[in-house]
VEXDREN-2710 file (C-alpha; in Angstrom, 1 decimal):
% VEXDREN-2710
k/r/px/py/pz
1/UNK/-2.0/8.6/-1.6
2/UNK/-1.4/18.7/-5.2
3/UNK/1.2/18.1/-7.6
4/UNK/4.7/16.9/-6.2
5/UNK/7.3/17.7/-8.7
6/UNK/10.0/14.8/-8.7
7/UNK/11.0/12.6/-11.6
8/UNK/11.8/9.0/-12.3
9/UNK/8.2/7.8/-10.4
10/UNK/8.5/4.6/-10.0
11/UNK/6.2/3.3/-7.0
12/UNK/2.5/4.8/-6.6
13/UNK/-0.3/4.0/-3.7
14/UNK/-3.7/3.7/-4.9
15/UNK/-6.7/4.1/-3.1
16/UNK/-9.5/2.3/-5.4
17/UNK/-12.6/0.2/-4.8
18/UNK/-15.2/2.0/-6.7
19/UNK/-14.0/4.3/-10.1
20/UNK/-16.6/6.9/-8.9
21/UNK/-15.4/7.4/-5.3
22/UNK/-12.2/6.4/-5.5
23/UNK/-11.3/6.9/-9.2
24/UNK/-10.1/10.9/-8.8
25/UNK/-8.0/10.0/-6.1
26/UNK/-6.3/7.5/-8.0
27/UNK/-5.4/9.9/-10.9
28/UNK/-4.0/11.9/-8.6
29/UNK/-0.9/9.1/-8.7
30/UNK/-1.5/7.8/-12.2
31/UNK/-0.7/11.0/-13.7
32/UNK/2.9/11.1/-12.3
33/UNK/3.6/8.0/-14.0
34/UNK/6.5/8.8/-17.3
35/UNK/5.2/5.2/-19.3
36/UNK/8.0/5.7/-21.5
37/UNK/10.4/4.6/-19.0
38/UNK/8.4/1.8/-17.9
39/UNK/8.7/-1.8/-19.3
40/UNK/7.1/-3.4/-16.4
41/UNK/4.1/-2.9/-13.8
42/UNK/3.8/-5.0/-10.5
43/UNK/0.8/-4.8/-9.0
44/UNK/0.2/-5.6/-4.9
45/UNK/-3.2/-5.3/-3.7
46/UNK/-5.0/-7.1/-1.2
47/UNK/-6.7/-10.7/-0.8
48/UNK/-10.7/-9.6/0.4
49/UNK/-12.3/-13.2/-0.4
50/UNK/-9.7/-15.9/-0.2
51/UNK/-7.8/-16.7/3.1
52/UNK/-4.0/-16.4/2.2
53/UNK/-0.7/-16.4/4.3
54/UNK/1.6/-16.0/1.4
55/UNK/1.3/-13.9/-1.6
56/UNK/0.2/-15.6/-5.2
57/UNK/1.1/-15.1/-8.6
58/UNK/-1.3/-15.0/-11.3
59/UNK/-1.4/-18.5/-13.4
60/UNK/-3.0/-16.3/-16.6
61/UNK/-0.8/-15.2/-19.7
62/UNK/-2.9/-12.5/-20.5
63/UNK/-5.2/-10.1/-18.0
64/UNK/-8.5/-8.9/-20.0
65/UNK/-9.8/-4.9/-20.1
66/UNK/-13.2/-3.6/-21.9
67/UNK/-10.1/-0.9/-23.3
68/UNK/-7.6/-3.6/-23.9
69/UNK/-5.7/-6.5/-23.0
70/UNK/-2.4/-6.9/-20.4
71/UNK/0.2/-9.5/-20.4
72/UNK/1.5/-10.9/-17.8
73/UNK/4.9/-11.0/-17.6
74/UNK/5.0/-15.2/-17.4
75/UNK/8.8/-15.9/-17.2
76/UNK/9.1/-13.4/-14.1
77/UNK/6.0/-14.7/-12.7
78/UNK/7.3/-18.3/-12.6
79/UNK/10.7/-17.3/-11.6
80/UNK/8.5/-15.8/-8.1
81/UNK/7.1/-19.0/-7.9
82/UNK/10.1/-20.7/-8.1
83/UNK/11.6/-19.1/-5.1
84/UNK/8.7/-21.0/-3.1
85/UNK/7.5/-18.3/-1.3
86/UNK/4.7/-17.9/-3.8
87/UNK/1.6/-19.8/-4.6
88/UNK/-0.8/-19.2/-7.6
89/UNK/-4.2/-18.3/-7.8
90/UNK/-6.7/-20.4/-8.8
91/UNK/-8.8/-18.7/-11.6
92/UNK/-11.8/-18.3/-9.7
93/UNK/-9.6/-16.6/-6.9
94/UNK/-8.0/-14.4/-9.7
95/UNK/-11.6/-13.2/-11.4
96/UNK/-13.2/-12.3/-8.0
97/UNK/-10.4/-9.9/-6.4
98/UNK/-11.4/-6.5/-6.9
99/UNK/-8.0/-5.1/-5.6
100/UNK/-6.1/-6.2/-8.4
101/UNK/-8.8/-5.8/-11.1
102/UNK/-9.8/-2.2/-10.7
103/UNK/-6.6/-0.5/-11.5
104/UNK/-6.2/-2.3/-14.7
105/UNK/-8.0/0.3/-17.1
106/UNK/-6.0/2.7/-15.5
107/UNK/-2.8/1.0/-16.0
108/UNK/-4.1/-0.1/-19.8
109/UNK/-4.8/3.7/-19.8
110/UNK/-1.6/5.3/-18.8
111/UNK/0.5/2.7/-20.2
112/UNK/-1.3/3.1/-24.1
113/UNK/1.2/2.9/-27.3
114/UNK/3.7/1.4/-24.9
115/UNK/5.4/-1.8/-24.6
116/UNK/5.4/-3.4/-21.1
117/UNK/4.2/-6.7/-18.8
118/UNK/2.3/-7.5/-15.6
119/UNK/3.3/-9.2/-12.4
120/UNK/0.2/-9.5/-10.5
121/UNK/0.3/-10.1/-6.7
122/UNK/-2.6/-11.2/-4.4
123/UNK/-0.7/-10.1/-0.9
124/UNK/-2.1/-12.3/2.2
125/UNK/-2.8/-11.4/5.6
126/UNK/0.9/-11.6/6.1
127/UNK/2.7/-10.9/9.9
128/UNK/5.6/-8.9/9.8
129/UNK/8.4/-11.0/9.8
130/UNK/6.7/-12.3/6.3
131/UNK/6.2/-8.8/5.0
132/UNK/10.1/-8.1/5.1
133/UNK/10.9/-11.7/4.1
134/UNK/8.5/-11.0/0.8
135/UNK/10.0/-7.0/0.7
136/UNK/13.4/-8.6/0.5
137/UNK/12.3/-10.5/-3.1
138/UNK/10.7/-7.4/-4.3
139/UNK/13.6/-5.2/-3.1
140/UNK/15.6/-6.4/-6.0
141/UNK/13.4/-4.8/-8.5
142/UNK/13.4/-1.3/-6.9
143/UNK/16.6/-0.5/-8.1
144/UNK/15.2/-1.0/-12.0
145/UNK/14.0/1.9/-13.4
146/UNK/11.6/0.4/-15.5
147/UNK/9.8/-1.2/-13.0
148/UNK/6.7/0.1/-11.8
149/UNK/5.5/-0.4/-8.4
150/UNK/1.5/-0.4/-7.5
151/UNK/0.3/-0.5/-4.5
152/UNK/-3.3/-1.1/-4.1
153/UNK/-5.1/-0.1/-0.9
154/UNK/-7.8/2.3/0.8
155/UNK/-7.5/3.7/4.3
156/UNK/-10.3/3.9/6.7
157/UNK/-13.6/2.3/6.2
158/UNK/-15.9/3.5/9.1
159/UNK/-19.2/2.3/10.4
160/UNK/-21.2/-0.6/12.2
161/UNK/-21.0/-2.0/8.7
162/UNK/-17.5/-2.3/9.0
163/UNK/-16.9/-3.2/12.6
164/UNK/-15.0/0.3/13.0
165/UNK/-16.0/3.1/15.1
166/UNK/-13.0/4.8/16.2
167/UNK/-13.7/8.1/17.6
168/UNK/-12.0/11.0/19.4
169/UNK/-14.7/13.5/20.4
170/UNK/-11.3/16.2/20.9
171/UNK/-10.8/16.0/16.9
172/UNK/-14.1/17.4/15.7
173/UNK/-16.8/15.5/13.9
174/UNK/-16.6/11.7/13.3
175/UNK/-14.9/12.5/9.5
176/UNK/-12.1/14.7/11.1
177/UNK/-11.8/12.1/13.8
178/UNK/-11.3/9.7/10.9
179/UNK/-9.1/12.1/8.8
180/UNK/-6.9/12.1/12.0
181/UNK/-6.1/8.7/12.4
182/UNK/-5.8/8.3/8.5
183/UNK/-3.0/10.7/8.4
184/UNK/-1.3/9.3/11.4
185/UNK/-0.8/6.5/9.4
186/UNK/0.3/8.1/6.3
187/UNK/2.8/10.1/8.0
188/UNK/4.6/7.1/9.2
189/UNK/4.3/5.6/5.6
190/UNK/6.1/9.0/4.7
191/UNK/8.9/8.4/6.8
192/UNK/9.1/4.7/5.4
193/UNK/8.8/3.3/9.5
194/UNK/8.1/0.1/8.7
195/UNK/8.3/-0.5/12.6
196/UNK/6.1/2.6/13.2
197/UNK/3.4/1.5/11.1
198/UNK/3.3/-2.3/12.6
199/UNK/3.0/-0.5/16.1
200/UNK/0.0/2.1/14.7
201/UNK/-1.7/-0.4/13.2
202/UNK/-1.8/-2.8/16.4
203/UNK/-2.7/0.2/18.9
204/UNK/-5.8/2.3/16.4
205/UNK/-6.7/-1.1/14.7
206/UNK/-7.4/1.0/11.5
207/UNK/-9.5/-0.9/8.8
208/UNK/-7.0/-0.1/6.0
209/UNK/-7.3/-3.4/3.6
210/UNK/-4.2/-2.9/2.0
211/UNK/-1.9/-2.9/5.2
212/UNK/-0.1/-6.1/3.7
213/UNK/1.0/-4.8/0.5
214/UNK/2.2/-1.5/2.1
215/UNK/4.0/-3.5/4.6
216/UNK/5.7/-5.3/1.7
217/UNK/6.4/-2.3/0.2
218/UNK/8.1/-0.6/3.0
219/UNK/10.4/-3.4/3.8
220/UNK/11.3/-3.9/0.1
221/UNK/12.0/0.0/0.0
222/UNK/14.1/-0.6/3.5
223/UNK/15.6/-3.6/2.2
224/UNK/17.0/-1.9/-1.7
225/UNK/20.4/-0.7/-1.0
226/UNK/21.9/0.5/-4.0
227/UNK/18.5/3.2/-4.2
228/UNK/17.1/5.4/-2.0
229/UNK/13.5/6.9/-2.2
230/UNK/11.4/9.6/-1.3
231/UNK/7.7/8.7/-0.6
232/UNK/4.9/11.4/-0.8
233/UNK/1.0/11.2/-0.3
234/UNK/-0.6/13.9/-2.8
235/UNK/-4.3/13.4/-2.3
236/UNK/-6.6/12.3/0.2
237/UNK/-10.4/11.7/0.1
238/UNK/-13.8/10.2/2.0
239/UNK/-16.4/9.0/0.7
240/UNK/-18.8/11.0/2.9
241/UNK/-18.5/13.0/5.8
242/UNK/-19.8/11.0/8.6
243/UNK/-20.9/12.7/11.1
244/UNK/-23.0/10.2/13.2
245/UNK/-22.9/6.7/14.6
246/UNK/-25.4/5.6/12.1
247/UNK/-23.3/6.5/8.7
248/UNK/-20.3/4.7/7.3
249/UNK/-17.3/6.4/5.2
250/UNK/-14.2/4.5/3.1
251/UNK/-11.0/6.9/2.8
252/UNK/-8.7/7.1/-0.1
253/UNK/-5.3/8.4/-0.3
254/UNK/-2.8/8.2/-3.3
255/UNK/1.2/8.7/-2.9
256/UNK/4.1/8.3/-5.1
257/UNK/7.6/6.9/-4.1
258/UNK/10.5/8.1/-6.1
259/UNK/14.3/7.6/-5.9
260/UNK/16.4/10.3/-4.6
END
């Protein structure tokens, strides 16, 4: 979410819960990323333990790494929050969310013996008129091409466990059943349908926790006028082959988004 060979990245999807499942699936993304050309990283992922309806800012100065430190970009942070559309997160809220958290070594990583800030966003369970309302603040920042865009999400998790068990017998096994209805939805985040996506989400009911920040994303890409962008998935990954009722899978997929 293999190589594609575009310049000027400047919008990846991550797929990332767990660095050894996930984590190679992820590179897949981070190592498109020119950090020389980037002075700041938003990062969208997903609220899993705290009910939201908006999306929040981070209140700290300074995000911490066992490889190094990240700070926040506070002026553009509090210039969100003055808009009103944004709330912040309390640091309790902040410490638990692993959506943000886990791509931080990889951005402290990519991002080494550069200068740059964070803008952390917690993205709510958000309907659609609110995902283009926040797209349309974000949009704004697109056309800056030292702004970098991540977009944290996986795709399918399968299984009792997860209250999932979509399956079409005519697609093969339960993983190719799963594959199947993964891709469907990345090839209508391809084509940037914003629309699309709503519609496929509502009819398959796919379990993919980071529907919210790729819905922002979409409309912000919709919504930015003065640049136009190509979006490409370049890996894509399960956890394990499930083959029967009784197993459980999580998909990843990475993609980059760059301007035409």
């Amino acid at each position: 979410f293999d190589q594609w060979f575009l310049f000027r990245k400047r919008i990846i999807k991550l797929a990332l819960v767990s660095y050894s499942y996930s984590g190679p699936t992820a590179a897949f993304a981070y190592s498109s990323i020119e950090p020389e050309k980037v002075k700041r990283v938003f990062l969208l992922g997903p609220s899993h333990h705290f009910y939201l309806e908006n999306c929040a800012i981070t209140g700290a100065k300074e995000y911490a790494t066992p490889i190094g430190n990240i700070p926040v970009d506070v002026e553009l942070s509090e210039k969100l929050h003055e808009t009103g559309l944004f709330s912040v997160m309390s640091k309790k809220v902040d410490e638990e969310e692993h959506s943000l958290e886990m791509h931080l070594p990889y951005i402290v990583h990519i991002m080494k013996h550069h200068a740059y800030k964070l803008v952390p966003v917690l993205v709510g369970n958000l309907d659609p008129k609110a995902e283009k309302k926040f797209g349309a603040v974000f949009a704004e920042y697109l056309s800056n091409e030292s702004n970098l865009f991540v977009i944290s999400s996986d795709f399918c998790h399968w299984g009792a466990r997860f209250g999932f068990q979509h399956y079409n017998k005519e697609d093969g096994e339960i993983y190719q059943s799963i594959e199947k209805l993964d891709r469907m939805g990345m090839t209508l985040i391809e084509k940037l349908d914003f629309d699309g996506f709503i519609t496929y989400l509502r009819k398959y009911k796919n379990t993919i926790c980071g529907r919210h920040p790729i819905g922002v994303l979409l409309a912000a890409i919709n919504q930015c006028n003065s640049v136009k962008f190509d979006l490409k998935f370049v890996k894509y990954a399960q956890s394990s082959q499930c083959r029967s009722a009784t197993g459980s899978s999580v998909s990843y997929a990475s993609a980059i988004a760059v301007p035409r």
